[in-house]
PQR file with spaces between the fields and no chain letter, atoms N, CA, C, O and H, PARSE charges and radii, in Angstrom:
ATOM       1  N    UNK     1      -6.164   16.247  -53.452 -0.4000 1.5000
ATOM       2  CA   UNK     1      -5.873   14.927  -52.937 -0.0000 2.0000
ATOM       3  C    UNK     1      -5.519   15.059  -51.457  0.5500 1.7000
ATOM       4  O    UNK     1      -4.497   15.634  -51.084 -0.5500 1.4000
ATOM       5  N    UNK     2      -6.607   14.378  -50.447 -0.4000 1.5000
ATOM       6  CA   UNK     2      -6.122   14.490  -49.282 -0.0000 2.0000
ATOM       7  C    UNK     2      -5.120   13.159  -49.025  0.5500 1.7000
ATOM       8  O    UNK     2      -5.211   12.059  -49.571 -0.5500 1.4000
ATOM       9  H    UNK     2      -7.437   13.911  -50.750  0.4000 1.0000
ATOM      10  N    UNK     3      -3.821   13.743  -47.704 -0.4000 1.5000
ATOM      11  CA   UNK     3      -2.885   12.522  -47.382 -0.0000 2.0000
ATOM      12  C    UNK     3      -3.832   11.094  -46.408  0.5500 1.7000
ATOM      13  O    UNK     3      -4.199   11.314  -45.253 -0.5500 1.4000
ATOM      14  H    UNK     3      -3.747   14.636  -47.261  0.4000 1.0000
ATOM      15  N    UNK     4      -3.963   10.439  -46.733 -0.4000 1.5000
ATOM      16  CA   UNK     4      -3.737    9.068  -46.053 -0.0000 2.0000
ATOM      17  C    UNK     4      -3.531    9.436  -44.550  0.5500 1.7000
ATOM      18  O    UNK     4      -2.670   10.262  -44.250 -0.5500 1.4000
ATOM      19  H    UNK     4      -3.665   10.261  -47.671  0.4000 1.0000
ATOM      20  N    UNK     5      -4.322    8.826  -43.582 -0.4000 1.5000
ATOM      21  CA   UNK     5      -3.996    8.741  -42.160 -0.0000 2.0000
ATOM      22  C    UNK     5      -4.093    7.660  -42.001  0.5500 1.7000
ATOM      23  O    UNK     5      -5.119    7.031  -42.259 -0.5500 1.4000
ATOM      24  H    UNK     5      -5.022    8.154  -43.826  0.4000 1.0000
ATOM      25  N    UNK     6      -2.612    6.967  -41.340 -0.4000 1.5000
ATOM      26  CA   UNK     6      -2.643    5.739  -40.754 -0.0000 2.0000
ATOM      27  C    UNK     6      -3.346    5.130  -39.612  0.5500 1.7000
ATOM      28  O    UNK     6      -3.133    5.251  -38.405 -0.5500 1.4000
ATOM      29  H    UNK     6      -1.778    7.478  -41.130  0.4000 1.0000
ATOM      30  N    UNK     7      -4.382    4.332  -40.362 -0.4000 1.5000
ATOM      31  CA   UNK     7      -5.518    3.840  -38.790 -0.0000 2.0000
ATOM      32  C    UNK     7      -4.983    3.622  -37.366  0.5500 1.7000
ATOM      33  O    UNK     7      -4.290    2.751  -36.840 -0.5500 1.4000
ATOM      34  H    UNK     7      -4.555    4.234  -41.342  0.4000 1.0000
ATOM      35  N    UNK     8      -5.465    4.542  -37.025 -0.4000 1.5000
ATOM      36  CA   UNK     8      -4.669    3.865  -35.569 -0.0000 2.0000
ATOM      37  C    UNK     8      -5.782    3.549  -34.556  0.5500 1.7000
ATOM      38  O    UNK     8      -5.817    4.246  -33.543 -0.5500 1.4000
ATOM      39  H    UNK     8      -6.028    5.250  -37.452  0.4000 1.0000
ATOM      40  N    UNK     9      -6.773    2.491  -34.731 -0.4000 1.5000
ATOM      41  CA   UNK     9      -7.580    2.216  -33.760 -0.0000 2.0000
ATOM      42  C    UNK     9      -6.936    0.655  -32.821  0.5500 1.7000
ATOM      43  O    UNK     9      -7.101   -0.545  -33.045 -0.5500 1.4000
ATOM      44  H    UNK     9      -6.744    1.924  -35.554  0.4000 1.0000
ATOM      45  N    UNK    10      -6.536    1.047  -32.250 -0.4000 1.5000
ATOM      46  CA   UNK    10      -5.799    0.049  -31.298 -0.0000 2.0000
ATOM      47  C    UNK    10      -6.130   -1.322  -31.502  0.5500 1.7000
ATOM      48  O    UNK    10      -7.301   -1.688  -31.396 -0.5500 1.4000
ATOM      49  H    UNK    10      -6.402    2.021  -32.067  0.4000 1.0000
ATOM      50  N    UNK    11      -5.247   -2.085  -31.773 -0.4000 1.5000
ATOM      51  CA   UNK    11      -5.473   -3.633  -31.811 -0.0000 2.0000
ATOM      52  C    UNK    11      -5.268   -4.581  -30.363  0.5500 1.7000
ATOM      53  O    UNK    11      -4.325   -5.137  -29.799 -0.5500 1.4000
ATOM      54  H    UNK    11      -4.296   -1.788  -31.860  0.4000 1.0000
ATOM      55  N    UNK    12      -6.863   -4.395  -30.113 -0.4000 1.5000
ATOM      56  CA   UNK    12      -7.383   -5.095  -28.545 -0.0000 2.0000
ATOM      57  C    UNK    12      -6.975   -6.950  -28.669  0.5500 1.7000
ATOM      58  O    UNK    12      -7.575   -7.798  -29.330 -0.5500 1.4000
ATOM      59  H    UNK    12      -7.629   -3.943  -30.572  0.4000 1.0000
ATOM      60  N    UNK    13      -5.742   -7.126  -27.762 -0.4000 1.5000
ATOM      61  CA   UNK    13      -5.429   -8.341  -27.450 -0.0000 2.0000
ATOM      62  C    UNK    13      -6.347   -9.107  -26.665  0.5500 1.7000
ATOM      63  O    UNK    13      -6.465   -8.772  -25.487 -0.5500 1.4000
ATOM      64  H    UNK    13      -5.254   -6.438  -27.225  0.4000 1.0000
ATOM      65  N    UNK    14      -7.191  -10.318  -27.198 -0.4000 1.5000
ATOM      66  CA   UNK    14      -8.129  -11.027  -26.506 -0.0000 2.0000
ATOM      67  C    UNK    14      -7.107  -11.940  -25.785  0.5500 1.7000
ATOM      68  O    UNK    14      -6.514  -12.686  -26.564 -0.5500 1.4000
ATOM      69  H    UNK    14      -7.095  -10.590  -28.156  0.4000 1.0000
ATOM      70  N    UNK    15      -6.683  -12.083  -24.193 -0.4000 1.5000
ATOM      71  CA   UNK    15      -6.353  -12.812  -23.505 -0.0000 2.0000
ATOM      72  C    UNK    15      -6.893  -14.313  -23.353  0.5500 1.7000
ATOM      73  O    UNK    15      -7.545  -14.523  -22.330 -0.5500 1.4000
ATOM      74  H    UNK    15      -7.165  -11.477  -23.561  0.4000 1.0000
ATOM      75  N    UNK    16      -6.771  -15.015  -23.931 -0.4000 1.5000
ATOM      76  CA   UNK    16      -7.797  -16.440  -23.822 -0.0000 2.0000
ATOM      77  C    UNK    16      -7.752  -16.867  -22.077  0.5500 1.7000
ATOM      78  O    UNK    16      -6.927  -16.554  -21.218 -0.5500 1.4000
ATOM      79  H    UNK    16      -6.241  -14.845  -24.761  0.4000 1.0000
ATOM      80  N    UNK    17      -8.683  -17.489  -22.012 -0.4000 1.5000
ATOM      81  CA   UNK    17      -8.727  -17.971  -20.730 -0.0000 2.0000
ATOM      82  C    UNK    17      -7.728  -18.866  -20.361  0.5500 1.7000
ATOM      83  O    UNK    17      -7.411  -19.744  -21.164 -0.5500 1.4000
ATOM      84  H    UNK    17      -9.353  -17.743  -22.710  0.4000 1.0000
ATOM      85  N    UNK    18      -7.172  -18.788  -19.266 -0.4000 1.5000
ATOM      86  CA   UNK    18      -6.132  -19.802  -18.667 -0.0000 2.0000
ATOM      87  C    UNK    18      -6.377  -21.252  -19.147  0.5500 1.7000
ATOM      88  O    UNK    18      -7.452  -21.826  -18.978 -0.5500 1.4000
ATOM      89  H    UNK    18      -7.429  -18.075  -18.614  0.4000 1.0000
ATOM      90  N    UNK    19      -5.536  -21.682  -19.624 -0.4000 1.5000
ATOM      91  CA   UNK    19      -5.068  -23.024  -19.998 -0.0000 2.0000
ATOM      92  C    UNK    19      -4.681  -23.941  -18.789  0.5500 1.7000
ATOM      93  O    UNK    19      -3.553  -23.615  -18.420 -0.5500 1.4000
ATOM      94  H    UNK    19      -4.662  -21.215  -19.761  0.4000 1.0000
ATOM      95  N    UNK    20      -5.042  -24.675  -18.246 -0.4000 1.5000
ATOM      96  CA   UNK    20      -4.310  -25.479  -17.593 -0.0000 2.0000
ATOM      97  C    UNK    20      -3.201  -26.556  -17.860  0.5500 1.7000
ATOM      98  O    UNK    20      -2.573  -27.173  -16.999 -0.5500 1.4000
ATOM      99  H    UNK    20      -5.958  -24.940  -18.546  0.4000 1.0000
ATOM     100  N    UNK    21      -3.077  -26.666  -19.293 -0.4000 1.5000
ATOM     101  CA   UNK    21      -2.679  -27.807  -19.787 -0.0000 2.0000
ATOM     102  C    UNK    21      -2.688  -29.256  -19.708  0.5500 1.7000
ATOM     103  O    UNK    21      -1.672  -29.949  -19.691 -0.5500 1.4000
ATOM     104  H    UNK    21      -3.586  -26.165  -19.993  0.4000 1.0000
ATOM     105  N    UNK    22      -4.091  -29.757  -19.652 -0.4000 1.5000
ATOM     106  CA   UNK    22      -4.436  -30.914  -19.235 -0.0000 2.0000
ATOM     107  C    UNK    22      -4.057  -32.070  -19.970  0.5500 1.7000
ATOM     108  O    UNK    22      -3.780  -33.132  -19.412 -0.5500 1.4000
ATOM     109  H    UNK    22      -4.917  -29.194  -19.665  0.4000 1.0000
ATOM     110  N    UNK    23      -4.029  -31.866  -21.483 -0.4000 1.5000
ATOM     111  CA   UNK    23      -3.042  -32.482  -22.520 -0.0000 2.0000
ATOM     112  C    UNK    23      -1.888  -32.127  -22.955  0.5500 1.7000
ATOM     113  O    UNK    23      -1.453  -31.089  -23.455 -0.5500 1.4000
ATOM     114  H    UNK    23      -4.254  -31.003  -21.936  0.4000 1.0000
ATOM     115  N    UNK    24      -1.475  -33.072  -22.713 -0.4000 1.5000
ATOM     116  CA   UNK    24       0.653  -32.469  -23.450 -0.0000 2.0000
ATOM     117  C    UNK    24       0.838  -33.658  -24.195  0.5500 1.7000
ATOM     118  O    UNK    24       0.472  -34.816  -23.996 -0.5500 1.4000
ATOM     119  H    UNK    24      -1.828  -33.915  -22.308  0.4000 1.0000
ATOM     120  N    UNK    25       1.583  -33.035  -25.229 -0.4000 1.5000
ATOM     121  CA   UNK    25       2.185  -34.341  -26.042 -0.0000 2.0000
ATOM     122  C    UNK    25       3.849  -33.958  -26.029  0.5500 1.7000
ATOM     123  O    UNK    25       4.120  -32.757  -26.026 -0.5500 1.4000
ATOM     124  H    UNK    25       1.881  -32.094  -25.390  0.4000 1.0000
ATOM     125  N    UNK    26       4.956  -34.929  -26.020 -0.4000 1.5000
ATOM     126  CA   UNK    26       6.451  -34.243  -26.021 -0.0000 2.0000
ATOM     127  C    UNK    26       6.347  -33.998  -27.500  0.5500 1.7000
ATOM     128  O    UNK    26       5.739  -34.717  -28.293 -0.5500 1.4000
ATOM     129  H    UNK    26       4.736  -35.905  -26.022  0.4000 1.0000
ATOM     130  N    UNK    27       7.041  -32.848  -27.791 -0.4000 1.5000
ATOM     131  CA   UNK    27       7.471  -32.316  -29.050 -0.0000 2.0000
ATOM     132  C    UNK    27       9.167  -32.628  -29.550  0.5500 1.7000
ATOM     133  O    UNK    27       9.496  -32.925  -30.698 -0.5500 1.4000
ATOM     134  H    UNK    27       7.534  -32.264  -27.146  0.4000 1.0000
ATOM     135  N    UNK    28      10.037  -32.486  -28.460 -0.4000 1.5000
ATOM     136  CA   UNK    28      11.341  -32.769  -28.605 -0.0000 2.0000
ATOM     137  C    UNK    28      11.896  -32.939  -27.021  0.5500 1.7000
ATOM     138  O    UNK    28      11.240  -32.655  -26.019 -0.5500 1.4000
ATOM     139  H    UNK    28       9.770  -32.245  -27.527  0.4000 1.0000
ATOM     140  N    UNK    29      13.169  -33.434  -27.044 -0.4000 1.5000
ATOM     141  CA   UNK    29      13.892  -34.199  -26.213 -0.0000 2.0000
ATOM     142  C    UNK    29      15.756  -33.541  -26.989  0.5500 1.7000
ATOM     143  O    UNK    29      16.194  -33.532  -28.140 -0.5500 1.4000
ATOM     144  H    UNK    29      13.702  -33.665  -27.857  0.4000 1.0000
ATOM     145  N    UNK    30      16.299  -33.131  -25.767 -0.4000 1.5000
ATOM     146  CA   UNK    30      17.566  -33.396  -25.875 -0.0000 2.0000
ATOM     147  C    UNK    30      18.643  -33.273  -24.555  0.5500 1.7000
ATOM     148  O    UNK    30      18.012  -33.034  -23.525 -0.5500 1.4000
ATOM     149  H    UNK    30      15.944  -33.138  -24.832  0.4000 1.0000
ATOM     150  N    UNK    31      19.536  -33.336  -24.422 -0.4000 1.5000
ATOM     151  CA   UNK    31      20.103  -33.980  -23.156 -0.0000 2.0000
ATOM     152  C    UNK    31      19.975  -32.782  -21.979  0.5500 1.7000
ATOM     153  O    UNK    31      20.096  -33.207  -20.830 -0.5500 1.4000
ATOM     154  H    UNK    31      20.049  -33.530  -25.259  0.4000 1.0000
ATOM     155  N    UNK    32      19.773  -31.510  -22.110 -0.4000 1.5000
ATOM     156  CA   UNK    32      19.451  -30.892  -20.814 -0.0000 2.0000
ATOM     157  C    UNK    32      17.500  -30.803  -20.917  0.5500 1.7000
ATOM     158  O    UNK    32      17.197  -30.381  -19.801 -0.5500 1.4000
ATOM     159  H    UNK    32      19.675  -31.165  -23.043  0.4000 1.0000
ATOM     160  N    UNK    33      16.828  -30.908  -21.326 -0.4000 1.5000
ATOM     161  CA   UNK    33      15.530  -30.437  -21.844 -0.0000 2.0000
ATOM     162  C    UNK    33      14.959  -31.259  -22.464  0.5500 1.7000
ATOM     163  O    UNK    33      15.527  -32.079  -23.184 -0.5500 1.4000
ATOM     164  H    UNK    33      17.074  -31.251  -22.232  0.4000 1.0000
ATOM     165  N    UNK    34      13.237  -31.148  -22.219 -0.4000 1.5000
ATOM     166  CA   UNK    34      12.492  -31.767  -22.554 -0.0000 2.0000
ATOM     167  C    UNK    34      10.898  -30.819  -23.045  0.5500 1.7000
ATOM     168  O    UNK    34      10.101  -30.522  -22.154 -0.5500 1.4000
ATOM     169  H    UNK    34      12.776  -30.481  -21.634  0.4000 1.0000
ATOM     170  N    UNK    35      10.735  -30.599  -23.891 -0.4000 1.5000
ATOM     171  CA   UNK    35       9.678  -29.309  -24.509 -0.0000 2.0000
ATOM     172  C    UNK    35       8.521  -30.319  -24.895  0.5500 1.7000
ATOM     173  O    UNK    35       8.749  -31.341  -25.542 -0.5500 1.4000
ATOM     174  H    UNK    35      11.382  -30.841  -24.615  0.4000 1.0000
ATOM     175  N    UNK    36       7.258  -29.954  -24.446 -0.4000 1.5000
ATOM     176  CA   UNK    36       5.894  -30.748  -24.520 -0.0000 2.0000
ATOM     177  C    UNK    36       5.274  -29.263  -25.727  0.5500 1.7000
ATOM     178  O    UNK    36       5.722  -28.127  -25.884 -0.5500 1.4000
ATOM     179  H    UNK    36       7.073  -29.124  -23.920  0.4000 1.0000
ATOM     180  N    UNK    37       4.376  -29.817  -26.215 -0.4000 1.5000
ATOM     181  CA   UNK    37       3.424  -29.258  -26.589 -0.0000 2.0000
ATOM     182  C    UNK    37       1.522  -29.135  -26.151  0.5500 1.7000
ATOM     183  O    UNK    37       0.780  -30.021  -26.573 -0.5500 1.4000
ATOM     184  H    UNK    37       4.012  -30.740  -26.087  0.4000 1.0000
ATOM     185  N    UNK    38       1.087  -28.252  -25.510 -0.4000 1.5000
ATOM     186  CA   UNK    38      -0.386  -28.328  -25.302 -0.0000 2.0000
ATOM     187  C    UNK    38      -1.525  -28.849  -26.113  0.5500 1.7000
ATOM     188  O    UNK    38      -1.995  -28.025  -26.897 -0.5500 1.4000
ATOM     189  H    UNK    38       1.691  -27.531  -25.168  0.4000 1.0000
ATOM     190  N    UNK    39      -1.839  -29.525  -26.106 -0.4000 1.5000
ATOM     191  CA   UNK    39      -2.889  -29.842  -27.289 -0.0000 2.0000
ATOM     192  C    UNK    39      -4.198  -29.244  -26.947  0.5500 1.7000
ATOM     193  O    UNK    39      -5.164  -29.780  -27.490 -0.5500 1.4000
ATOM     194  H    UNK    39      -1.457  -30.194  -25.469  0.4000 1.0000
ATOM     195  N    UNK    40      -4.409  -28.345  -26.238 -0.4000 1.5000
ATOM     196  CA   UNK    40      -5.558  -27.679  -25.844 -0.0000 2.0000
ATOM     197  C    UNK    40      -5.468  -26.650  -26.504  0.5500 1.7000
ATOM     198  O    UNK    40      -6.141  -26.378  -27.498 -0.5500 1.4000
ATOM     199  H    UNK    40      -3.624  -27.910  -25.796  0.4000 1.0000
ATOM     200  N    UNK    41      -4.174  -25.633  -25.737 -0.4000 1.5000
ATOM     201  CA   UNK    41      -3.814  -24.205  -26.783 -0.0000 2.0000
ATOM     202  C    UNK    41      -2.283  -24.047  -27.435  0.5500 1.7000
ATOM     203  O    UNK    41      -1.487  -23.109  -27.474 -0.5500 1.4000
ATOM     204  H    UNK    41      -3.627  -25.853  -24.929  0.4000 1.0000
ATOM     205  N    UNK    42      -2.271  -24.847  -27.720 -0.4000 1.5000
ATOM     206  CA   UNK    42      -0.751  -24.982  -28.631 -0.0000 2.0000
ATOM     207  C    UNK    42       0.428  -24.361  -28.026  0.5500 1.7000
ATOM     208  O    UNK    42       1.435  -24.394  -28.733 -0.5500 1.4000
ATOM     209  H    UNK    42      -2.918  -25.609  -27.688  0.4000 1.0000
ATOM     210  N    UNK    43       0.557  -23.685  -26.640 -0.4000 1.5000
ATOM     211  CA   UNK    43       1.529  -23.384  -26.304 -0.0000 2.0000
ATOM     212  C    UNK    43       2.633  -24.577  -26.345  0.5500 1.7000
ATOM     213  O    UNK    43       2.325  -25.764  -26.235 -0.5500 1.4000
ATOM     214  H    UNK    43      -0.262  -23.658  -26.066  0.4000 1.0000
ATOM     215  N    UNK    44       4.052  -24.067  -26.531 -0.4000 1.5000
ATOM     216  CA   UNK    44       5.180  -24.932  -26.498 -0.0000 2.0000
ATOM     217  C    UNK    44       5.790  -24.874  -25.368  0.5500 1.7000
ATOM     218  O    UNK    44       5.763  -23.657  -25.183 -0.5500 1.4000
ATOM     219  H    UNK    44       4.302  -23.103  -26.621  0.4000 1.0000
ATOM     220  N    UNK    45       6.440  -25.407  -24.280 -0.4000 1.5000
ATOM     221  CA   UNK    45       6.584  -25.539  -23.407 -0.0000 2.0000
ATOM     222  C    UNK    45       7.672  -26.427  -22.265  0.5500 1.7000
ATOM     223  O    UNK    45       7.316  -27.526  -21.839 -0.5500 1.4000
ATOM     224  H    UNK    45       6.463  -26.396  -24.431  0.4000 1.0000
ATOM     225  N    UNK    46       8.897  -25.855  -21.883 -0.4000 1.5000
ATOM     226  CA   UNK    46       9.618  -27.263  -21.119 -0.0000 2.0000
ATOM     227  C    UNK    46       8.843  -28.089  -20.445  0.5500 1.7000
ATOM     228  O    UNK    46       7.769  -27.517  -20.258 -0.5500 1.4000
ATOM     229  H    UNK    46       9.186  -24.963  -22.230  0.4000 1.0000
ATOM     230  N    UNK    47       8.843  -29.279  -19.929 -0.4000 1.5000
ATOM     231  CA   UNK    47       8.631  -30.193  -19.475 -0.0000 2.0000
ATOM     232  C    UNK    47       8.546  -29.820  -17.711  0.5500 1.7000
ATOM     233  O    UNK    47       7.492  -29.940  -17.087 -0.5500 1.4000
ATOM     234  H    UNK    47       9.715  -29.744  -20.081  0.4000 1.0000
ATOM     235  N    UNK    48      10.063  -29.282  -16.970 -0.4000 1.5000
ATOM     236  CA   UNK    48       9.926  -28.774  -16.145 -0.0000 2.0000
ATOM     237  C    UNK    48       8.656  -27.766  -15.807  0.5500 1.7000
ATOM     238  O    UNK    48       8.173  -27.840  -14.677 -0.5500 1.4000
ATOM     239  H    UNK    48      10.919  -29.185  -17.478  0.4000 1.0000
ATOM     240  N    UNK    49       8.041  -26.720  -16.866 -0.4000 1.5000
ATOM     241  CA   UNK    49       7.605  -25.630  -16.715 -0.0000 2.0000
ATOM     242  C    UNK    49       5.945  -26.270  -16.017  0.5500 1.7000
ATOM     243  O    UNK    49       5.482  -25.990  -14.911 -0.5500 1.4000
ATOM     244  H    UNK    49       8.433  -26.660  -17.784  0.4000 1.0000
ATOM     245  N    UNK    50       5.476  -26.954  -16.819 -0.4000 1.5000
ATOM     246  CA   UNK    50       4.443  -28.102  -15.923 -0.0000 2.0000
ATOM     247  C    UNK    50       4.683  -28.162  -14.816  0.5500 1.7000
ATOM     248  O    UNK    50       3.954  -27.583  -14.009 -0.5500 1.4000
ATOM     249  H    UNK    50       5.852  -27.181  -17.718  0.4000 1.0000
ATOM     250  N    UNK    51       5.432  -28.652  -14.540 -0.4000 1.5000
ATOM     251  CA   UNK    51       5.623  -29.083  -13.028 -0.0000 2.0000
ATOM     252  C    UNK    51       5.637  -28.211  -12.459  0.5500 1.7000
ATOM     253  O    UNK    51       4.964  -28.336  -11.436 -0.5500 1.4000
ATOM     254  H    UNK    51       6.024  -29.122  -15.194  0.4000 1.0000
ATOM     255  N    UNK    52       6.321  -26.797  -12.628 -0.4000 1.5000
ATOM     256  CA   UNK    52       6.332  -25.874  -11.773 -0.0000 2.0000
ATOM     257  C    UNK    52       4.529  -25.610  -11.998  0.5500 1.7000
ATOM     258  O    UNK    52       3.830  -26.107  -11.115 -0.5500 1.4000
ATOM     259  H    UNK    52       6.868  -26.696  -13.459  0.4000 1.0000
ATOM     260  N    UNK    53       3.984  -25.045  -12.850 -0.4000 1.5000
ATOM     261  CA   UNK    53       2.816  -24.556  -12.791 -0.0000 2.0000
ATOM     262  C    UNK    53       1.656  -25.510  -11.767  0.5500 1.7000
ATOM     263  O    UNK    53       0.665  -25.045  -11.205 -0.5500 1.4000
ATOM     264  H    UNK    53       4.552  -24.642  -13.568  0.4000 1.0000
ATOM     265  N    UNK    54       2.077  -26.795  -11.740 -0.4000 1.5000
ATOM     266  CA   UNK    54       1.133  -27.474  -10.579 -0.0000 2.0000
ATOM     267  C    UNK    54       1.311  -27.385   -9.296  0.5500 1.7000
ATOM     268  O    UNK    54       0.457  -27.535   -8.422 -0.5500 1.4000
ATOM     269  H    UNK    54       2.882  -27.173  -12.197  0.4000 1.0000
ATOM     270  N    UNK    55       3.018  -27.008   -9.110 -0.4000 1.5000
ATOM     271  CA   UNK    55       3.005  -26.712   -7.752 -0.0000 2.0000
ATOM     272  C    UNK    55       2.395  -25.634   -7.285  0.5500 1.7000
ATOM     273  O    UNK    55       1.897  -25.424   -6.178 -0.5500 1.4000
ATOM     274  H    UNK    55       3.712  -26.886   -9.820  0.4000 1.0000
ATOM     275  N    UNK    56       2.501  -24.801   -8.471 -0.4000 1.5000
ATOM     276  CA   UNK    56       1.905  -23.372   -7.792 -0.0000 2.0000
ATOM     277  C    UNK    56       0.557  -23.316   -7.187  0.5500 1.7000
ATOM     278  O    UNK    56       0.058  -22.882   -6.149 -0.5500 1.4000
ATOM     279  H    UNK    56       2.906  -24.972   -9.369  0.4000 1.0000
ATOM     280  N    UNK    57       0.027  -24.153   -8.647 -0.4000 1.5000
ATOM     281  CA   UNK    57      -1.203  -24.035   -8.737 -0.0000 2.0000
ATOM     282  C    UNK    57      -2.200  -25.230   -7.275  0.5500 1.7000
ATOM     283  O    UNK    57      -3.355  -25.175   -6.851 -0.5500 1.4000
ATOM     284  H    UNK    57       0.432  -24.506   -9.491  0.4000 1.0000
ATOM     285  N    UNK    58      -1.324  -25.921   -7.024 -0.4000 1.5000
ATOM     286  CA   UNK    58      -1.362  -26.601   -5.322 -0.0000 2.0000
ATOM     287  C    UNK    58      -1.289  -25.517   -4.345  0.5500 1.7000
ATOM     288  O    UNK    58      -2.204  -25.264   -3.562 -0.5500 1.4000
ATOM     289  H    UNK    58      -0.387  -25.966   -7.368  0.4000 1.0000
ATOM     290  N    UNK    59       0.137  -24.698   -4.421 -0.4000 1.5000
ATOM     291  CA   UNK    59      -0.174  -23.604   -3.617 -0.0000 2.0000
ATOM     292  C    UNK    59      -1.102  -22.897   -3.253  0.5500 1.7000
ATOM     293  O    UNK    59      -1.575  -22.648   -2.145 -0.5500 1.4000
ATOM     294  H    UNK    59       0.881  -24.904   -5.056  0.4000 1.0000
ATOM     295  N    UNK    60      -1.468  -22.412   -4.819 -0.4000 1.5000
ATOM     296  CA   UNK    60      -2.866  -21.228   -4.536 -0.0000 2.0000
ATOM     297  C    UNK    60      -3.909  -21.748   -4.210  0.5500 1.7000
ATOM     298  O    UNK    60      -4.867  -21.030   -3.923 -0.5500 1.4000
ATOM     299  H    UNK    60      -1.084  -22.615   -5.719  0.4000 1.0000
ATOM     300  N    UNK    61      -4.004  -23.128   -4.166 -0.4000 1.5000
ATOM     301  CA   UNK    61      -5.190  -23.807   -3.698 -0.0000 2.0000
ATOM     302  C    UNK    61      -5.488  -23.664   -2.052  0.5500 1.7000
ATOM     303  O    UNK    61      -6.522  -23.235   -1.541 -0.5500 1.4000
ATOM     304  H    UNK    61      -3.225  -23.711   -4.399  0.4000 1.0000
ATOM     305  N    UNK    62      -3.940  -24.283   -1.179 -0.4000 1.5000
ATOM     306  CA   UNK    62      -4.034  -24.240    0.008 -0.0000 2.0000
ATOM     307  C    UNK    62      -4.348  -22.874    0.144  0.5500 1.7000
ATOM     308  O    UNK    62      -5.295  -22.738    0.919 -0.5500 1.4000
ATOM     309  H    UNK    62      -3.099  -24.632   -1.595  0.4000 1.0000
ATOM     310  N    UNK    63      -3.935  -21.833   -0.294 -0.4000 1.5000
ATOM     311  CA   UNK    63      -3.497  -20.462    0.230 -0.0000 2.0000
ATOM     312  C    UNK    63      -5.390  -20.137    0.368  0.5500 1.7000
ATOM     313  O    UNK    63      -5.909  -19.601    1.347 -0.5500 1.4000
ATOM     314  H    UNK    63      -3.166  -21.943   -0.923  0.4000 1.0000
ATOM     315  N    UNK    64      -5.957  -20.503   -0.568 -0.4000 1.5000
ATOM     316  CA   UNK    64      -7.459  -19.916   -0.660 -0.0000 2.0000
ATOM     317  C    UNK    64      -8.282  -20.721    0.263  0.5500 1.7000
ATOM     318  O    UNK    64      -9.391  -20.407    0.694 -0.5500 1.4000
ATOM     319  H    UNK    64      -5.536  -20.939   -1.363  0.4000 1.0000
ATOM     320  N    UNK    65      -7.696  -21.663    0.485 -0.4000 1.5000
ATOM     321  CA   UNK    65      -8.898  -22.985    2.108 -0.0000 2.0000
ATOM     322  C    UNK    65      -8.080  -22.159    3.169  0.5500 1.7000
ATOM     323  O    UNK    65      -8.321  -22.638    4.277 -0.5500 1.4000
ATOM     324  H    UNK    65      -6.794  -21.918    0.134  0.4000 1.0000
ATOM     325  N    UNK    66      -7.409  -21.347    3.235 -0.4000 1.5000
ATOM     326  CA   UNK    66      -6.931  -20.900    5.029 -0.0000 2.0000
ATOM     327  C    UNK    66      -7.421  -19.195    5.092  0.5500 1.7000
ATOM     328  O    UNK    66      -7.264  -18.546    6.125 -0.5500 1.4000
ATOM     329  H    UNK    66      -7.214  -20.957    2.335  0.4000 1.0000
């Protein structure tokens, strides 16, 4: 009886392509916070965290026209 070798062929994480989050629906609300949900890729998400990601994403815009 030979022992058992535990498979170890690496489990390759497929990165999905960037989400922009073009749909949000709010999921919950409470007095410091406000958490949306993506309806594109189900990420969960503060409310703030949007906002930051558009500014950025304004940023990297100018940064690539100069």
């Amino acid at each position: 009886m030979t022992p058992s070798q535990p498979s170890q062929s690496p489990q390759k994480q497929t990165v999905p392509p960037a989400c922009k989050h073009p749909r949000v629906e709010i999921v919950t609300r409470d007095e410091e916070s406000e958490y949306v949900e993506c309806k594109e890729c189900g990420e969960v998400f503060e409310a703030r965290e949007l906002k930051d990601m558009a500014i950025e994403e304004q940023r990297t815009q100018e940064e690539e026209k100069e």
